[in-house]
C-alpha positions, -999 to +999 in steps of 0.1 A: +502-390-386+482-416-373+459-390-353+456-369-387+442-395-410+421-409-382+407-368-378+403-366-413+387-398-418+360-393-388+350-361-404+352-369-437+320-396-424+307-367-400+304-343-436+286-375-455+261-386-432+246-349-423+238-349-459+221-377-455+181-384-454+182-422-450+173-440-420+141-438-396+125-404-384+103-393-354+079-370-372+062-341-351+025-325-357+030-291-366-002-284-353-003-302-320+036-303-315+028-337-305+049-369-317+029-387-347+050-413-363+076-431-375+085-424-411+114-443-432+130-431-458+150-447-484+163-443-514+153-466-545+178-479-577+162-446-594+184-423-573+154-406-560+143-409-523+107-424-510+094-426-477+066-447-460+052-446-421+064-476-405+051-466-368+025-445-354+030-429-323-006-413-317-041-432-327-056-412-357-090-414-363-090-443-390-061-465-395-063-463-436-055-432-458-093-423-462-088-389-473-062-399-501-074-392-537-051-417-557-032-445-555-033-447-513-065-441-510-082-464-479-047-484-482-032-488-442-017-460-425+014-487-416+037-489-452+020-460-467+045-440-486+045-406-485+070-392-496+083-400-532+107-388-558+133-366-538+166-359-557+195-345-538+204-314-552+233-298-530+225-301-492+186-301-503+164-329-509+138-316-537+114-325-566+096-348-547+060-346-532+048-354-496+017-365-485-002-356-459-028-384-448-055-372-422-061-344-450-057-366-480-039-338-495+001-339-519+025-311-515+057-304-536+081-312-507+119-301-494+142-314-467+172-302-455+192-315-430+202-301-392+225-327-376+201-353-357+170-333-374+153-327-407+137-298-414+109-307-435+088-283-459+056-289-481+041-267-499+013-258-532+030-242-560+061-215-543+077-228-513+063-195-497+029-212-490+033-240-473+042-254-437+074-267-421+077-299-400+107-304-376+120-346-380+140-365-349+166-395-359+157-425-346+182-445-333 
């Protein structure tokens, strides 16, 4: 009985952290394939999730969001959020935007969990049009 409860209870955590987002992530350039950053991502008393860079893992050409258009514009690379207002919605993290900072540019964004991955999508108006990043957990 023991071994049953313990089963169920390890899986049972297994089911609720792979829906999870929270936690650091290696992010990957999808153009380059090269690693870029650390990003963080948390979620706030609002429900929704955010996300700011909290390590950089290549040297980009400035070190402050000079390509922004609002509120992080020339603000440090380092604590820059970019992604805000994620809900969970089934196994999908949704409704939220991503930013993208060496182009200064905000896509709707989605993120769905693999295991020890996030597959991460941003995209300008139907998720058709847009470009896919692959995340690794940090431990």
């Amino acid at each position: 009985m023991k071994k049953l409860i313990t089963t169920f209870a390890l899986s049972l955590i297994g089911v609720l952290s792979f829906a999870q987002i929270e936690g650091k992530w290696k992010t990957i350039d999808d153009e380059t394939e090269k690693p870029k950053s650390i990003v963080e991502i948390w979620k706030k008393p609002d429900g929704k999730y955010y996300g700011k860079i909290v390590q950089l893992l290549s040297k980009p050409e400035n070190a402050n969001c000079v390509a922004c258009k609002d509120d992080r514009k020339n603000k440090p690379l380092i604590g820059l959020e970019i992604i805000r207002g994620l809900k969970k919605e089934g196994n999908e993290f949704t409704g939220g935007t991503i930013t993208d900072p060496k182009k200064g540019k905000t896509y709707k964004c989605t993120i769905t969990r693999n295991g020890d991955k996030l597959n991460v999508r941003g995209y300008l108006g139907i998720s058709m049009l847009g470009r896919d990043q692959t995340w690794y957990k940090v431990n």
